[in-house]
C-alpha positions as CSV (number, residue, x, y, z in Angstrom):
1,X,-14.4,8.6,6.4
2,X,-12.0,11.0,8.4
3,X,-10.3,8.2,9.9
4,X,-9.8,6.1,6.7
5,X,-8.2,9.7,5.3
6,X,-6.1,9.9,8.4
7,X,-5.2,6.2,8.4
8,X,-4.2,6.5,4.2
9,X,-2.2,9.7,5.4
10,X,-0.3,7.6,7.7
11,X,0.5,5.0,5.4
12,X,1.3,7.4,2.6
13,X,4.1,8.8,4.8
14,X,5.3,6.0,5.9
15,X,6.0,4.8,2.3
16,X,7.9,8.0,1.8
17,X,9.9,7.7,5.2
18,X,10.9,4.1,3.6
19,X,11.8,5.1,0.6
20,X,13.7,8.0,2.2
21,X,15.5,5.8,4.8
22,X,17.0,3.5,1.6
23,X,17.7,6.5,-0.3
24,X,20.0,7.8,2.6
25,X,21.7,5.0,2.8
26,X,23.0,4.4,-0.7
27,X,23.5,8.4,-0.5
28,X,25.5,7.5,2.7
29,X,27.2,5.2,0.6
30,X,26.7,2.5,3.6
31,X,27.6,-0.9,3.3
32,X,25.9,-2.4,6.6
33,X,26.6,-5.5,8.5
34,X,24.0,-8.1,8.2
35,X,21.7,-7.8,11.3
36,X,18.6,-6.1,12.1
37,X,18.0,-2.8,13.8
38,X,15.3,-0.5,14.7
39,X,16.2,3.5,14.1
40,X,13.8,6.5,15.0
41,X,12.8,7.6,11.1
42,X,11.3,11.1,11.5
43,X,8.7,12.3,8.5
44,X,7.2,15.9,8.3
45,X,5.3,15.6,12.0
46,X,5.2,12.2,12.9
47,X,8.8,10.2,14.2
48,X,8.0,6.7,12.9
49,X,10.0,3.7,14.0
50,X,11.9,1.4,11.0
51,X,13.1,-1.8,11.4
52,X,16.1,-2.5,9.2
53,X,16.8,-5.9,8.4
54,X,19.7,-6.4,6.0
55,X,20.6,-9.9,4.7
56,X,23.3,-10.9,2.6
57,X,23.1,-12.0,-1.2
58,X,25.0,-14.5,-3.7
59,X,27.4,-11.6,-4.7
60,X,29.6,-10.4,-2.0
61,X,29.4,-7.0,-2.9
62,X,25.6,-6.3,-2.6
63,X,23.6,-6.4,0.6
64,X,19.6,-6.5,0.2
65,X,18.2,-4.3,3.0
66,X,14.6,-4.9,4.4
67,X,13.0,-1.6,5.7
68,X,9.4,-1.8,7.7
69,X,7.8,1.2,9.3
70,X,5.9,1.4,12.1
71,X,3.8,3.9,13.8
72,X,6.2,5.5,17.3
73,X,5.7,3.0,20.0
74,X,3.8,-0.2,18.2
75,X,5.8,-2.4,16.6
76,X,2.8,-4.8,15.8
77,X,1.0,-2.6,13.1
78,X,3.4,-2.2,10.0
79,X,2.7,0.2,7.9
80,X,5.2,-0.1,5.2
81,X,7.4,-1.9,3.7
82,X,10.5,-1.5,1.3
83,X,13.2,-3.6,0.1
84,X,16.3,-2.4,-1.4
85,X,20.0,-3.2,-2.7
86,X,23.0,-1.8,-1.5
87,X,25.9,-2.3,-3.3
88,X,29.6,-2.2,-1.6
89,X,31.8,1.1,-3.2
């Protein structure tokens, strides 16, 4: 039972950390390339990893923007994911 607490606190956090990455962005005002790329995304005590992947739509001035967030180090076991808009200023 401890672990499955732990392992929901995780995940809980890591749902935060990717709804705070997309959040900075449209704060940022960003309008990124399409690509992917994989940033450091700190939360409270734990430094997760996201993976950004941001894709292009049928209107020019929107990019959709894929966030997944991994645990530091393990790229294999996702532990949340997000998908946003970003719309060009």
């Amino acid at each position: 039972m401890v672990r499955t607490s732990a392992e929901l606190e995780l995940r809980m956090l890591a749902q935060v950390t990717a709804e705070n990455r997309i959040a900075e962005l449209r704060a940022a005002r960003v309008f990124p390339p399409v690509g992917t790329r994989t940033v450091p995304c700190p939360q409270g005590r734990v430094v997760f990893e996201c993976a950004e992947e941001t894709k292009p739509t049928p209107n020019p001035f929107f990019r959709r923007i894929e966030v997944r967030v991994y645990p530091p180090a393990d790229l294999d076991q996702m532990l949340a994911e997000l998908i946003g808009i970003l719309a060009r200023e």
